[in-house]
N, C-alpha and C positions, 0 to 999 in steps of 0.2 A: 504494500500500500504506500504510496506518494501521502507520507506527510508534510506538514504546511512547514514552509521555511522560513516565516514570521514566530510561529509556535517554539518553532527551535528557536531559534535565536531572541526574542523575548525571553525564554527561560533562563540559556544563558546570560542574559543583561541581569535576569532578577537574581542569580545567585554568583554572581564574579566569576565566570568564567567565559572563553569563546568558543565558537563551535568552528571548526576546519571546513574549507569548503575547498576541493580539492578539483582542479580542471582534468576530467577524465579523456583518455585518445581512442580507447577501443574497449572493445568485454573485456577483456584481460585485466586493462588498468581497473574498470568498473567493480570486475567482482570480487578482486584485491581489495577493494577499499572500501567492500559491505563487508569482508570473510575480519578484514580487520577491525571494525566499527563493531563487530559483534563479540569477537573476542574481546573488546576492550570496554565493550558496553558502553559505546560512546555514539552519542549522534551525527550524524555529518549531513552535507550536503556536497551531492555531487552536481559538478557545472559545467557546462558542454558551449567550447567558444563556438562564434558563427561558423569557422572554419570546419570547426568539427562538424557542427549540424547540416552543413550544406553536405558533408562530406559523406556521412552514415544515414541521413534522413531522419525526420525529425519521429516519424513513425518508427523508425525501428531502433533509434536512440528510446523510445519508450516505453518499447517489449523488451528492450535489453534489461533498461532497469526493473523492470515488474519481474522480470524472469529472476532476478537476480535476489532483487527483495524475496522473494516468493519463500516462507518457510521458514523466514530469519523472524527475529523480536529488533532489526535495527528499524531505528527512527534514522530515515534517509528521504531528503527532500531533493526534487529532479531539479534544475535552475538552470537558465539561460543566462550563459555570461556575457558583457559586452557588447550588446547588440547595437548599434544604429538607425538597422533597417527595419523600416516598420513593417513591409510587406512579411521578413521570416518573425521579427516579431509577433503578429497576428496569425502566421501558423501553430507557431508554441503554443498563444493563447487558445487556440483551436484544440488542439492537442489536450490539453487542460496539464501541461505541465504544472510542477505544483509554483513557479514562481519564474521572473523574468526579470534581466538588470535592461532597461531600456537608456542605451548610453548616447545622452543628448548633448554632450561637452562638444561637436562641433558644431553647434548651433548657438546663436546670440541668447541673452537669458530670456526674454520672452518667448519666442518660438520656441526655446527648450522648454520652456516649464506648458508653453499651450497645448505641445504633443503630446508629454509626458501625461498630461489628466485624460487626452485622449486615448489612452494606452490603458491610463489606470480605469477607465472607464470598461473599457470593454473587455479587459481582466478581472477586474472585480465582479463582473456581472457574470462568470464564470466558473467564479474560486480561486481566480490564480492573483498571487500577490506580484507586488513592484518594488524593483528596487531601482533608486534614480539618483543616477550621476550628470550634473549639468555643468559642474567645473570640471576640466580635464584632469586625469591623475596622468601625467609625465611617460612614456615609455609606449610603445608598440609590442602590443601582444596578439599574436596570430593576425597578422595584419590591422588592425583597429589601433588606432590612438596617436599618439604626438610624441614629439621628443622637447617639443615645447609647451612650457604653459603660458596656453591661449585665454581660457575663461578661468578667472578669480572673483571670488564673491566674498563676502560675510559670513561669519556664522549665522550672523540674522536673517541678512538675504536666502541663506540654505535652506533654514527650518520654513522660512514662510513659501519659501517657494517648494516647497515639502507637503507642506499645512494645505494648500493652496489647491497643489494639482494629486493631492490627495494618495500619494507615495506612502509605502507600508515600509522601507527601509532606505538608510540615506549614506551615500558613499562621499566621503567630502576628500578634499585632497589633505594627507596628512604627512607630507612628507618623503610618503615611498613614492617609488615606481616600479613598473612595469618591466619585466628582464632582468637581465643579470647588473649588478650593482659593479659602477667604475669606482667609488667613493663609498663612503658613509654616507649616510643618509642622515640631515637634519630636520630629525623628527618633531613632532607636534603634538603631542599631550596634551597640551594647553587647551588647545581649539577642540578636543575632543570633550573635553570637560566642559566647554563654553557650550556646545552642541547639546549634552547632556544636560544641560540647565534649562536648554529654553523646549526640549519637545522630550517625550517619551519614546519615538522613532529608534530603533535602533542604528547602532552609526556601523559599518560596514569598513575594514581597512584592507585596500588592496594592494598587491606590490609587494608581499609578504616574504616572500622566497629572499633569503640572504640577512636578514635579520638575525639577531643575537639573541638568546634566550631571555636577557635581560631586558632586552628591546621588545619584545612580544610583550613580555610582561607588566613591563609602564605603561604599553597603550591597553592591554585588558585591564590594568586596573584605572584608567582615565577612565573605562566605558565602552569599549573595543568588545562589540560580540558575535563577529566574523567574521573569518579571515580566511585571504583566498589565498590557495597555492596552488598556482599553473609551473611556473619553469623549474622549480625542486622534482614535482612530476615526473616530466618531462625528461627531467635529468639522469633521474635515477633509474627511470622504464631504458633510454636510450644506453645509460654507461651496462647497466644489465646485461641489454641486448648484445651490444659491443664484445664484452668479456665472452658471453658464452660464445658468439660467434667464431671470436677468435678461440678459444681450446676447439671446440667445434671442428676447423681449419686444421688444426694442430692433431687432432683424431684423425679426421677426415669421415667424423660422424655427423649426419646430419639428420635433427629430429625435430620437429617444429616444436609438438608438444611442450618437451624439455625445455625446451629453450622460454616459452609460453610460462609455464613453474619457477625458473630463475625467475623470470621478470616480474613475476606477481610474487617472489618470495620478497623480491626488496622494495617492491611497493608496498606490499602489508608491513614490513619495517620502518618505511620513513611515515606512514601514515601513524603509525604506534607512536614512533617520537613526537607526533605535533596529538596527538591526544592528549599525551601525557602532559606536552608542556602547555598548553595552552587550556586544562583544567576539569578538559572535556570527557575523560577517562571514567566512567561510572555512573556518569549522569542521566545514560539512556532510561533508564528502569524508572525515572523519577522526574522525567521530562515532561512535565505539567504544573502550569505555570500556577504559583504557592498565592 
């Protein structure tokens, strides 16, 4: 069952912790990161960029995951990461995924926020929740985004344009970015706390991947209650695949399966580690909001 990714991540806001939301590439990575969210009895939300969705189709990105959920006790919400486009946007909501990030950051802040209620409109009139980005967060991922920031707002301006066009979740820019990290990142705590003063919205931190333990952990305790991880993924499915390939080579054995087992054994590992750190490790069984 596709539960609500509002549900989750409100619980997490009410009890200090954040929930992972991990960008999946195929089954493999998918059913890696229900096989670990249940051994760890931890919620997650899994997120499928545009790339992916054009790539696997939005229907059978949705029998993968019902297949997948099917017979587990995980709390696992389907999300649409990073969208622009309204036309695959409105397939999702078709679909009744349980949730969409409709990302309006290259649009001026009116016509973002005037789409964005047109989006929340006709997702909410279906169950599916919103999540909306109208300031750009820095960084190109699977093609979508900037390496510039374009639209900067307020905290105020955020929440009202939240409040407004009637968003269920709110990604503001906190400092990350998108990809692999050249520097440090000059995080922003601050503004997450300002955010958490003026609305009850959950605030959303993307750009996750290459953060410091410590780092995750000042922005879940500003109010951070979820966090996305695309290029850790990413990294860890491809360096997998890599290694086996190459003993593989070195045999001159070649088995997909196997290979398919590596790759989900160290995605269920890196998925373990952000459970753990980021608070989410036990929560499932009690994932209703107190």
């Amino acid at each position: 069952m596709r539960a609500s990714t509002l549900e989750l991540v409100r619980n997490a806001q009410d009890h200090g912790y954040a929930v992972p939301a991990f960008n999946i590439v195929d089954e493999v990575s998918l059913r890696a990161l229900i096989e670990a969210a249940e051994a760890a009895d931890s919620p997650v939300i899994i997120q499928v960029s545009l790339k992916t969705a054009r790539s696997i189709g939005v229907e059978l990105v949705g029998a993968m995951f019902d297949s997948a959920v099917r017979g587990t006790s995980v709390k696992a919400a389907l999300h649409l990461d990073h969208c622009p486009d309204l036309a695959w946007i409105n397939k999702v909501i078709d679909a009744r995924w349980s949730s969409v990030l409709f990302d309006a950051s290259d649009r001026d802040f009116d016509r973002a926020v005037a789409e964005t209620a047109q989006v929340v409109r006709a997702a909410h009139a279906v169950g599916v929740e919103v999540e909306t980005e109208i300031e750009n967060i820095v960084g190109v991922e699977d093609g979508v985004g900037s390496d510039v920031l374009v639209h900067s707002y307020s905290p105020e301006s955020l929440v009202q344009a939240a409040e407004d066009c009637g968003a269920d979740l709110l990604a503001p820019q906190l400092g990350t970015a998108h990809g692999e990290y050249s520097g440090r990142p000059s995080l922003l705590p601050g503004r997450v706390r300002e955010i958490r003063a003026l609305t009850d919205k959950p605030v959303v931190l993307h750009g996750g991947t290459g953060l410091t333990q410590a780092e995750f952990r000042l922005l879940i305790a500003a109010g951070v209650s979820k966090i996305n991880i695309s290029t850790d993924l990413k990294r860890t499915y491809m360096r997998a695949a890599h290694k086996f390939l190459i003993d593989a080579a070195e045999r001159d054995e070649w088995d997909p399966p196997s290979m398919f087992r590596s790759v989900s054994g160290a995605v269920r590992a890196m998925a373990t580690h952000y459970f753990d750190l980021f608070g989410s490790a036990g929560q499932a069984s009690g994932s209703t909001r107190a």
